[in-house]
Wavefront OBJ file of the C-alpha trace (Angstrom):
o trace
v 89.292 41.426 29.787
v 92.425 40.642 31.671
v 92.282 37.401 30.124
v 94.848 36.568 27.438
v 93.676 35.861 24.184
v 94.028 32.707 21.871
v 95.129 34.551 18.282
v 93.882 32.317 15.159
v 96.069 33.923 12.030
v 95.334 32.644 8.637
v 97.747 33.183 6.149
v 96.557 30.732 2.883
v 93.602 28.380 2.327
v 90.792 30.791 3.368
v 88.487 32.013 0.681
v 90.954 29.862 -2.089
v 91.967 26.276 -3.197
v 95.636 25.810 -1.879
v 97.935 27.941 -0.129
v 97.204 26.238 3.247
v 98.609 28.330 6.391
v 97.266 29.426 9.765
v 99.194 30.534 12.809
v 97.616 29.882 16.097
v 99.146 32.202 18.637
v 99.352 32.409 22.893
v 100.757 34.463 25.051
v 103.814 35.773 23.097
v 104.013 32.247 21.634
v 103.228 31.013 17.955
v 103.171 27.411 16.175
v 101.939 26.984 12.277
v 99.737 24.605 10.600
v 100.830 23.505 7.110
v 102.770 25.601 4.151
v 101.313 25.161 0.731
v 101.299 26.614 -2.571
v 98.605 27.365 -4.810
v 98.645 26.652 -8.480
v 98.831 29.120 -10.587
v 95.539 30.220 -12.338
v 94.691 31.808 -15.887
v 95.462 35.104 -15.119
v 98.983 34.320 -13.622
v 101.176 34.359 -17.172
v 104.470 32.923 -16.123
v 103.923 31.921 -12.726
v 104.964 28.585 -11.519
v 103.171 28.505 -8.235
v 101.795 30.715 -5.405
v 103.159 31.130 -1.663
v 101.403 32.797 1.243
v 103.141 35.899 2.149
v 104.966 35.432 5.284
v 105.638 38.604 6.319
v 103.694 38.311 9.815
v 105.175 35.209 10.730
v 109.333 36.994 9.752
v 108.058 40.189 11.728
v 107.275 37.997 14.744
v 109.563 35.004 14.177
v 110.785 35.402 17.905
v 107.584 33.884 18.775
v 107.328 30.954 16.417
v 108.246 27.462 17.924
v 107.162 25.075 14.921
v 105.553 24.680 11.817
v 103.131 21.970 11.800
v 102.175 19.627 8.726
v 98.703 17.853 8.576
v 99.839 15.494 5.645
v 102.354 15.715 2.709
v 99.655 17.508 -0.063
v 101.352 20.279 -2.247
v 98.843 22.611 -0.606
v 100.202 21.993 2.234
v 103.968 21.298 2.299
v 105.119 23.193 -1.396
v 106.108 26.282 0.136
v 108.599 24.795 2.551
v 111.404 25.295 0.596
v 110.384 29.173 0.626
v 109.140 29.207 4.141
v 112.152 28.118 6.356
v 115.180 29.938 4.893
v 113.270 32.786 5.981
v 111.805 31.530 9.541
v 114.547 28.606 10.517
v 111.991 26.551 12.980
v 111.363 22.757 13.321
v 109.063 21.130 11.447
v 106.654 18.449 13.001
v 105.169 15.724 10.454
v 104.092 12.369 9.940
v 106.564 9.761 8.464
v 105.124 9.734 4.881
v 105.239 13.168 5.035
v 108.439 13.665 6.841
v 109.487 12.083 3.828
v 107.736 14.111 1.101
v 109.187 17.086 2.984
v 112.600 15.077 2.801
v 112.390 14.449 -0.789
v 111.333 18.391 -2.125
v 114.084 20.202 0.245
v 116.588 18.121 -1.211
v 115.870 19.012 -4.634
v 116.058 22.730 -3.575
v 119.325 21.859 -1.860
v 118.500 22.990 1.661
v 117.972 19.070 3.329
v 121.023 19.785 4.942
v 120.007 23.219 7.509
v 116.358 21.325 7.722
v 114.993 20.801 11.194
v 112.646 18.287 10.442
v 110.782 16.118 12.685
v 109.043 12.592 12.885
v 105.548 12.514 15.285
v 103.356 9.633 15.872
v 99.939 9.485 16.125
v 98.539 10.181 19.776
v 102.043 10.765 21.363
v 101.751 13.875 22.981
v 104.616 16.743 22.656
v 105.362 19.318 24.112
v 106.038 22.627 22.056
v 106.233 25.868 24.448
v 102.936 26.632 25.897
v 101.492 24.666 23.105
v 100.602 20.668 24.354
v 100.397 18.976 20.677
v 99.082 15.660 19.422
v 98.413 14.678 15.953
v 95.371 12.463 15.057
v 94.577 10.239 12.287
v 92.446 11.343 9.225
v 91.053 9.616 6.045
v 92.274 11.514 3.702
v 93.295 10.443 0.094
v 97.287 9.779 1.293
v 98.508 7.888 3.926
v 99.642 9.385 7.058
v 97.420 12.265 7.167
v 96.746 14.086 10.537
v 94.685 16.643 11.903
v 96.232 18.440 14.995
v 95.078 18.957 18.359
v 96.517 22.071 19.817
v 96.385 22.648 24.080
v 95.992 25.739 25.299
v 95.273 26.806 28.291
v 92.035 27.889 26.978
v 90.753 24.733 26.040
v 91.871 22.768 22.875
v 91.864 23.475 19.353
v 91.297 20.800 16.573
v 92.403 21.742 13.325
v 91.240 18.434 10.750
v 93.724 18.835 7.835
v 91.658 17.617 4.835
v 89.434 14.834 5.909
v 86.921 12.656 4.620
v 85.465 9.320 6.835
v 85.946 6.317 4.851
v 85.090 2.563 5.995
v 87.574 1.402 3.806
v 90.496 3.474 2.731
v 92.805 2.188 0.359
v 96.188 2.545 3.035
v 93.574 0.891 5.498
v 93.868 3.739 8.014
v 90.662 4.923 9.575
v 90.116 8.041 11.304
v 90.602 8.283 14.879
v 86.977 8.937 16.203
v 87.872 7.872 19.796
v 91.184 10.787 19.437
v 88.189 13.664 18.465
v 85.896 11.971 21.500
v 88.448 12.399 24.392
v 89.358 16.109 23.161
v 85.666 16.562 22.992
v 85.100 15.632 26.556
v 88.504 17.699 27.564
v 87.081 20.830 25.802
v 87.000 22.099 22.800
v 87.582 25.604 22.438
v 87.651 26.018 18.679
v 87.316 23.439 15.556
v 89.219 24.572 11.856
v 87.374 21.944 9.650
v 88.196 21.426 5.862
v 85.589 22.946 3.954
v 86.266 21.951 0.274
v 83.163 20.110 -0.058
v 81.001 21.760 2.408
v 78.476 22.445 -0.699
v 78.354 18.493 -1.423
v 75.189 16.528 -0.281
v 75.207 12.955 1.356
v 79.056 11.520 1.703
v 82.154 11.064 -0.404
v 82.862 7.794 -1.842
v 85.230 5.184 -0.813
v 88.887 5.142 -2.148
v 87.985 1.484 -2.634
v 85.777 2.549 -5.532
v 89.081 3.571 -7.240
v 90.876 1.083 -7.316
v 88.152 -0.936 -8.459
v 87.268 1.454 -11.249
v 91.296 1.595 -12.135
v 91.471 -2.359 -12.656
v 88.513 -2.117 -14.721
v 90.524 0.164 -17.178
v 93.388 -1.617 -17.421
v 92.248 -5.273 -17.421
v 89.872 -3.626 -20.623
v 92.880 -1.510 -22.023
v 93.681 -3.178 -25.271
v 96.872 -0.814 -25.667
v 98.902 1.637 -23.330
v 97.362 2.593 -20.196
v 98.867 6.294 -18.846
v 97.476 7.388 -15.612
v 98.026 10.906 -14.560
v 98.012 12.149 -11.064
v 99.362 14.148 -8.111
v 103.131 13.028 -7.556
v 102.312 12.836 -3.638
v 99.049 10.888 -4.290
v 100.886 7.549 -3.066
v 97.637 5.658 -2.107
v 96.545 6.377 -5.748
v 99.909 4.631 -7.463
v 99.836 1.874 -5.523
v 95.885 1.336 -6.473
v 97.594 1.591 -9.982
v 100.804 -0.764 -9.320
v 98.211 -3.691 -7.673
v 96.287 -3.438 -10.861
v 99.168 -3.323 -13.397
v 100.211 -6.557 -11.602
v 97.281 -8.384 -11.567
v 96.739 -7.893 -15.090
v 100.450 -8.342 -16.304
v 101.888 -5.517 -16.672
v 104.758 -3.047 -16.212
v 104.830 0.374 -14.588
v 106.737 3.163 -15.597
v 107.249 6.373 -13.781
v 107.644 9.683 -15.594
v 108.163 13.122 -14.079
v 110.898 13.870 -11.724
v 109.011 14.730 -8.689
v 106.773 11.339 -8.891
v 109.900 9.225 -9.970
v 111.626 10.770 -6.199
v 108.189 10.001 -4.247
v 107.938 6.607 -5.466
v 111.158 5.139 -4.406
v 110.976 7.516 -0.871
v 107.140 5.674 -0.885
v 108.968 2.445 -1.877
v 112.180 2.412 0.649
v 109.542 3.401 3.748
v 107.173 0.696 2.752
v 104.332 2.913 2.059
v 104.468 1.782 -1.777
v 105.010 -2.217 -2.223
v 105.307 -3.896 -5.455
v 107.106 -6.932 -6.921
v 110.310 -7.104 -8.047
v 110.970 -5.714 -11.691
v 107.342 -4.541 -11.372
v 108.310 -0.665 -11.769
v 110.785 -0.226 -13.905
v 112.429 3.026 -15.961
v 110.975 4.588 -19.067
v 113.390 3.188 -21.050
v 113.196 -0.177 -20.191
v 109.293 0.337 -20.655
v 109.865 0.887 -24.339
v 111.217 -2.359 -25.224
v 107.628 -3.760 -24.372
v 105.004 -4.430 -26.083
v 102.620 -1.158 -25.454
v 99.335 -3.692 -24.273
v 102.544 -4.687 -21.265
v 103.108 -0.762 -20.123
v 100.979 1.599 -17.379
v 102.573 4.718 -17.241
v 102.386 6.742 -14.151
v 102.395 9.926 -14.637
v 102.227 14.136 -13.412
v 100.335 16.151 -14.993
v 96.547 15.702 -13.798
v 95.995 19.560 -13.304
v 97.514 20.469 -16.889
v 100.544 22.142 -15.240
v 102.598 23.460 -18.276
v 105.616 21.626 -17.472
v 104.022 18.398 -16.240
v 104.685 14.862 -18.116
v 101.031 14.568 -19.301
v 100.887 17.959 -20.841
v 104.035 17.869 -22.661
v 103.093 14.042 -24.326
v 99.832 16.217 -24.977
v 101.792 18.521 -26.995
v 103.899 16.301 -28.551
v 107.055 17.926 -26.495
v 108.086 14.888 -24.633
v 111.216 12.954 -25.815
v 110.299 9.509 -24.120
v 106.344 9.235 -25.060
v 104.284 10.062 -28.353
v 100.622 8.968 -27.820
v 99.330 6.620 -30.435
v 96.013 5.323 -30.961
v 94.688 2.663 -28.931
v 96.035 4.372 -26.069
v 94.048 4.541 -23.018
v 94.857 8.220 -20.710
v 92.817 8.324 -16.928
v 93.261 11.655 -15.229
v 92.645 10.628 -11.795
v 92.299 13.948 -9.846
v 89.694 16.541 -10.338
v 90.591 20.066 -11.627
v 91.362 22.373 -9.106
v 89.124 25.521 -9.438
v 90.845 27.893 -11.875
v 92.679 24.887 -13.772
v 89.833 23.252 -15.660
v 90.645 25.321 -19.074
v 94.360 23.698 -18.743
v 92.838 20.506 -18.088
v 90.331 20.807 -21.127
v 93.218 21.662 -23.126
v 95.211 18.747 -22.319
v 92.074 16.508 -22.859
v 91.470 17.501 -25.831
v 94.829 17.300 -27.056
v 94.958 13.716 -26.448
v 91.857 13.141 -27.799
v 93.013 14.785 -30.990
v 96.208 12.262 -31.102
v 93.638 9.318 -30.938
v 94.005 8.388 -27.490
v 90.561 7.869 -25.464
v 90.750 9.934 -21.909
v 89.149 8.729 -18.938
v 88.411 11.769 -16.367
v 86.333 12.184 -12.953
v 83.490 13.440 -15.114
v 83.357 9.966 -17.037
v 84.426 7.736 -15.183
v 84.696 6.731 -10.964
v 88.926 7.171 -11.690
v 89.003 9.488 -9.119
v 87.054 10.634 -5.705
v 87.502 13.151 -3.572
v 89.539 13.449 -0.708
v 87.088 15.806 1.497
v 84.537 15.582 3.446
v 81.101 16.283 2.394
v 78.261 17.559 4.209
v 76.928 14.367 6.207
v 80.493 13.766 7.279
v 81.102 17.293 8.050
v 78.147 17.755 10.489
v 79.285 14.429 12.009
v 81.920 15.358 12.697
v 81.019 18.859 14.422
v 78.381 16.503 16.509
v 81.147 14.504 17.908
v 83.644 17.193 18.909
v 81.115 20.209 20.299
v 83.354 22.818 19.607
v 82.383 26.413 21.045
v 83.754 28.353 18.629
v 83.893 27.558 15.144
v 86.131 28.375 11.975
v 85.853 26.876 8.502
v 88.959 26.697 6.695
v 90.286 25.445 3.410
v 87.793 26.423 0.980
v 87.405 29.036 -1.498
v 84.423 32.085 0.702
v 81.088 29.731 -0.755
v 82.446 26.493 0.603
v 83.509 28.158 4.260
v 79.606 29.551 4.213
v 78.467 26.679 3.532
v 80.369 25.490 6.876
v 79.515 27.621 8.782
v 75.761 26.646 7.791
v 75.976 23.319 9.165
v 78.049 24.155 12.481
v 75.160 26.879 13.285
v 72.607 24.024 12.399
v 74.703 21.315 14.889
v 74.196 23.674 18.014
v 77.530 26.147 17.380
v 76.230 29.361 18.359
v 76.213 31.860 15.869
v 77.951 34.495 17.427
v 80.805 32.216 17.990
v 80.951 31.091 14.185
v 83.565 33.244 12.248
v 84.139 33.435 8.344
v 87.340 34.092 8.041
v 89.283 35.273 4.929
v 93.166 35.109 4.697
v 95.355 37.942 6.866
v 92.004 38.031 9.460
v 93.189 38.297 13.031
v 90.664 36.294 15.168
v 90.794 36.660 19.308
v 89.167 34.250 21.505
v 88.790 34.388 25.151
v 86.701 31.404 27.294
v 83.443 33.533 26.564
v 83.889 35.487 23.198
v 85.625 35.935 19.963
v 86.228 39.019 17.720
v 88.136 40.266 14.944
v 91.202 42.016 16.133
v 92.819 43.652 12.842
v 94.449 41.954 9.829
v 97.833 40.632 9.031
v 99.468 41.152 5.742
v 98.170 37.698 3.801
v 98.408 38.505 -0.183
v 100.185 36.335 -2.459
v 103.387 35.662 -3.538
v 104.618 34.577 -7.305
v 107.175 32.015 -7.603
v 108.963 32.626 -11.313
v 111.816 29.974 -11.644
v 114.276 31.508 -9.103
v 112.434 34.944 -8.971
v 109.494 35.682 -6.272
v 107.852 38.580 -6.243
v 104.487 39.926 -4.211
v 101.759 41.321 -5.094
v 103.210 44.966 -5.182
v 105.307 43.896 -7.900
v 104.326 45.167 -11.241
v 105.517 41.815 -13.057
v 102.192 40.247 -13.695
v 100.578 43.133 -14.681
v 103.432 43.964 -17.104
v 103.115 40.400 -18.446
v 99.492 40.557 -18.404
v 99.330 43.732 -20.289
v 101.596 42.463 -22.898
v 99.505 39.455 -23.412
v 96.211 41.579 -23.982
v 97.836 44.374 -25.962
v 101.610 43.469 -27.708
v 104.012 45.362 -27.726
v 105.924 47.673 -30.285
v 110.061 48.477 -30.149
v 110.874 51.790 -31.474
v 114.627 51.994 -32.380
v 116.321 55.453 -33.320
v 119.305 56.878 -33.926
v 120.702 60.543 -33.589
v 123.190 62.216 -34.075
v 125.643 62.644 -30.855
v 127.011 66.373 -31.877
v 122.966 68.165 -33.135
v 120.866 65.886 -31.561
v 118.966 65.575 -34.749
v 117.586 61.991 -35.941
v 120.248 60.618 -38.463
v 116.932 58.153 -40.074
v 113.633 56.899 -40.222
v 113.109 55.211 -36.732
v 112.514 51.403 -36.945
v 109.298 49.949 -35.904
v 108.811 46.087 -34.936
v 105.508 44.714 -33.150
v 104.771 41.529 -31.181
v 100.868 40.510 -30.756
v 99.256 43.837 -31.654
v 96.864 43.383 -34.543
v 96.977 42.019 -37.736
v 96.778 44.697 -39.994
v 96.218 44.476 -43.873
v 98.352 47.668 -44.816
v 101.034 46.937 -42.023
v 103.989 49.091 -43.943
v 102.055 52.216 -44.691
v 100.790 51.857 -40.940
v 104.555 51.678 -39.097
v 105.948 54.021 -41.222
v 103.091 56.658 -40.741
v 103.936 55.757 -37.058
v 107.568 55.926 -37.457
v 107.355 59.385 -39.221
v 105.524 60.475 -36.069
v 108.453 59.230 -33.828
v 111.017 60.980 -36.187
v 108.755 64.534 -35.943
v 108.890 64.232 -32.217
v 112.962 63.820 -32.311
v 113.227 66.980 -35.047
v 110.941 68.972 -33.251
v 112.786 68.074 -29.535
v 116.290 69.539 -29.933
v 117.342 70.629 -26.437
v 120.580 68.913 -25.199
v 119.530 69.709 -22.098
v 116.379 67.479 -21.688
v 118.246 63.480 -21.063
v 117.325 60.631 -23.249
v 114.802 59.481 -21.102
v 112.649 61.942 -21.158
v 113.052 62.318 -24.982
v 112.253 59.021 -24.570
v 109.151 59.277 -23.129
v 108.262 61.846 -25.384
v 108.560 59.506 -28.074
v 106.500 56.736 -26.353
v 103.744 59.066 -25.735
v 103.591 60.115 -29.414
v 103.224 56.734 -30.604
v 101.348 55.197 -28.259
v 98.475 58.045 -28.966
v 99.073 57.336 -32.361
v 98.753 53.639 -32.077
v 95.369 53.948 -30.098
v 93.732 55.848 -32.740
v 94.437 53.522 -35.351
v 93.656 50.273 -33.464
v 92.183 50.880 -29.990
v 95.230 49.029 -28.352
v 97.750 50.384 -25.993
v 100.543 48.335 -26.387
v 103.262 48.302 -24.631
v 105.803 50.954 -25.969
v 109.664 50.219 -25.409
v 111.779 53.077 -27.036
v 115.927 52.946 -27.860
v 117.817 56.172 -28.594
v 121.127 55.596 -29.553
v 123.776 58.304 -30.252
v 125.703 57.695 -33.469
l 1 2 3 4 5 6 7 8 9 10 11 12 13 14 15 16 17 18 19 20 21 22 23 24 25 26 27 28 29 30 31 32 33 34 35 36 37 38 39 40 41 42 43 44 45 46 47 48 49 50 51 52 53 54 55 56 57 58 59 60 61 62 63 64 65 66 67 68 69 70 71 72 73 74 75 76 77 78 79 80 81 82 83 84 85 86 87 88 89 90 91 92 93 94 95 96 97 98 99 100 101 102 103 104 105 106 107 108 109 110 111 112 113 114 115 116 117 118 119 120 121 122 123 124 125 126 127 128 129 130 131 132 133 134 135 136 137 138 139 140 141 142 143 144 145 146 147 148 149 150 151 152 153 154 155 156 157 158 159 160 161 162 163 164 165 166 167 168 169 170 171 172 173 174 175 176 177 178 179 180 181 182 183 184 185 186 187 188 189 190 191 192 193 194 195 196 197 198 199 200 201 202 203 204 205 206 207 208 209 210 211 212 213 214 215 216 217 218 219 220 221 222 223 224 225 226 227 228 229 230 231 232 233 234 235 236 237 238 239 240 241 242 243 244 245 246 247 248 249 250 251 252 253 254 255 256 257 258 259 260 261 262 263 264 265 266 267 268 269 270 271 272 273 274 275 276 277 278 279 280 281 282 283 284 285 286 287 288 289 290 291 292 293 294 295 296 297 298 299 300 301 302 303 304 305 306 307 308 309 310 311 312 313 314 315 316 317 318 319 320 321 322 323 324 325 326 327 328 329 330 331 332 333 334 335 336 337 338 339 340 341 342 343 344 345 346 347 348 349 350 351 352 353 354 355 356 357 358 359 360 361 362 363 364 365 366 367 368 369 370 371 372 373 374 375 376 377 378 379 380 381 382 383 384 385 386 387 388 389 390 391 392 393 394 395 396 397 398 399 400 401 402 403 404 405 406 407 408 409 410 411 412 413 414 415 416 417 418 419 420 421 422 423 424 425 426 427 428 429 430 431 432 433 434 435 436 437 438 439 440 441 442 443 444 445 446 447 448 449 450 451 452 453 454 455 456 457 458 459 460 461 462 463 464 465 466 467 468 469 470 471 472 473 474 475 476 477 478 479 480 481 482 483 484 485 486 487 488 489 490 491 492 493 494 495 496 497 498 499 500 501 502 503 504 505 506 507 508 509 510 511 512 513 514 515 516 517 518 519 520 521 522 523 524 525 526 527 528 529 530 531 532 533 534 535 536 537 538 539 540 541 542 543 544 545 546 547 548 549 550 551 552
């Protein structure tokens, strides 16, 4: 028992879609692997995206040497720019993804303080105790890594999001012979994406795409628009070789995509011919059977480019028929109402929509369940933990690594803020860590203690109603009829008799309530409670109640 334990910490991507971050921790040391966001879902009114809550990692910071990034995702490189003003480490990446990194710290102004760091594939480095060496995946972006971490307890593998494809579209193979040798040196525990641990047989080809995507526009007899993740770089240049074999331009639209194509472009990850890719405004002065458009918005994110041409909000692009819309990503679980909504509002404008559920636009980036077991074949881990993957998917995981020879003691389920301790001959669950989430409003973040959602969601299920009175400031006595106004209660069909029945309440309460001594908020409250018991009798709601006093 003297032994010291290897401490796996997952912060994000356990038991959810996104939010990607685990801490691996040694002897008084700590590195990280990824920092993600999540997108916001239905119930989130208002939110703009999800963080992990770092808390653990800013208690212990003393110990962390380095975060870690598998590849330049959104899940797993979005919360960054809320992630080291708090923890001030180096950051270890890729080049593509040094440069996505690059690209979103300098449009949150805080390039400048960044400790960022360039790694090659199979060069060994060495971070405190940790020995690291990154690894090439298959993933569906270039320059995606999985990480093997040293310890003196063996090694850990951690994939990133993996699939194995033959023939990739950035013609970049994973490195079977990098998981062989850590195989034979000893693996002490695999973290293998689990997104499509449910899936049968193996993913498709990224060569499938760009097949599929030359199909549509070769056929397109007007405007081609193709929406899709603005770090998806293997995906726009699929689009840019087909746009140029058939004749035509490429516009970019969206801020975030416009700054990852020309990073892509000036580090030779995106090529195209001269005057190939051109602005949105020179786009327009072509004819529209001459234009792709590339564009964000395949999740139906409110402010994406897609979503506002879908609701007629953009200024550059109105949708006309004959145009031709492919959503090449799939919806991320808790987004496919937004991306119904979207579909159908293009539909509605005349334009015919292409999506993974009609058409092979888009494959997955993951691993299924062939792959997956291949995978845990080849690297003979002894202790086993499934990770990105909402709790079904990590079962199903765990499933196949107990069916490849992992025994099933040393297979753990892990959810988010799970401390996991592993010694040479066994694991257990040592406590939790603090692993909630945490809403990113604009320039506002709050946690999960915060009563901000709620608030918002309440007022979205319920209204609210403004009660606005005036007394007077020597007697204390209401001056008037308090002034009712509602937002999103009901409609009601005698809506004048009804607020001034429920104003006449509000004025009893202040007659009735004299005492100078009592403050205005609790006369106040008095008056909220009134009304709001009125208001529930008359329509079953309880909206929210805001009430102003004002001394005249």
């Amino acid at each position: 028992m003297s032994e010291t334990p290897l401490r796996v910490v997952p912060l994000g991507g356990l038991g959810e879609i996104g939010k990607n971050m685990m801490a691996l921790e040694y002897d008084g040391e700590m590195v990280v692997i990824d920092a993600g966001i999540l997108f916001p879902e239905e119930g989130m009114p208002g939110v703009d995206l999800v963080i992990p809550d770092i808390s653990y990692l800013v208690e212990n910071r003393h110990k962390l040497k380095a975060i870690l990034i598998t590849h330049g995702h959104e899940d797993h490189i979005g919360a960054l720019p809320y992630v080291l003003p708090e923890l001030d480490v180096p950051v270890y990446a890729s080049r593509l993804t040094h440069g996505l990194i690059t690209v979103k710290l300098r449009e949150h102004g805080q390039i400048r303080d960044a400790r960022l760091n360039v790694v090659e594939p199979n060069s060994p480095l060495r971070i405190g105790r940790f020995g690291i060496e990154f690894f090439r995946v298959c993933h569906s972006i270039p320059d995606a890594m999985g990480i093997a971490v040293r310890t003196p307890l063996g090694v850990v593998v951690h994939t990133g999001d993996f699939k194995i494809d033959h023939t990739p579209a950035h013609g970049r193979p994973s490195e079977f012979a990098s998981l062989a040798r850590f195989a034979a040196e000893g693996v002490i525990l695999m973290c293998s994406d689990s997104t499509y641990a449910e899936i049968e047989g193996y993913t498709q080809s990224e060569q499938v795409v760009g097949d599929a995507l030359d199909r549509v526009i070769s056929r397109a007899e007007g405007r081609v628009m193709v929406a899709t993740f603005a770090s998806l770089i293997s995906r726009m240049q699929q689009v840019i070789d087909a746009a140029v074999r058939h004749g035509r331009k490429v516009a970019v639209v969206g801020r975030s995509m416009n700054n990852n194509v020309r990073m892509a472009t000036n580090m030779g990850y995106l090529q195209a011919p001269a005057g190939t890719v051109m602005s949105l405004n020179d786009a327009q002065n072509l004819p529209l059977d001459e234009v792709v458009v590339l564009a964000t918005g395949a999740q139906g994110e409110p402010t994406s480019a897609l979503v506002r041409i879908a609701n007629r909000e953009h200024q550059g692009i109105e949708v006309v028929p004959g145009d031709t819309v492919v959503i090449s990503a799939s919806p991320i679980p808790g987004n496919e109402t937004l991306v119904a909504r979207t579909i159908d509002n293009l539909v509605r404008q005349g334009a015919t929509v292409l999506h993974s559920r009609t058409a092979t636009v888009h494959v997955h980036g993951h691993a299924s369940r062939e792959e997956l077991k291949m995978v845990l074949s080849l690297v003979r881990p002894q202790f086993f933990v499934p990770v990105h993957g909402e709790y079904r998917h990590l079962a199903a995981h765990a499933d196949l690594a107990r069916a490849t020879g992992v025994a099933p003691e040393n297979v753990f389920v892990l959810e988010d803020g799970d401390v996991l301790e592993l010694r040479s001959d066994f694991g257990r669950l040592a406590g939790t860590a603090p692993a909630g989430h945490i809403f990113v409003d604009g320039r506002h973040v709050w946690g999960m203690d915060s009563g901000v959602i709620e608030q918002r969601r309440r007022l979205a299920r319920n209204g609210v109603v403004v009660v606005t009175a005036s007394i007077d400031s020597h007697t204390g006595r209401p001056v008037r009829l308090p002034t009712l106004t509602s937002r999103g209660l009901v409609e009601l069909d005698d809506s004048d008799a009804f607020f001034k029945n429920a104003a006449e309440m509000a004025y009893s309460v202040l007659e009735q309530d004299l005492d100078f001594s009592q403050d205005l908020g609790s006369r106040r409250a008095e008056v909220s409670k009134a009304v709001a018991s009125f208001l529930y009798e008359e329509t079953g709601r309880r909206p929210t109640i805001i009430v102003q006093i004002d001394p005249v």
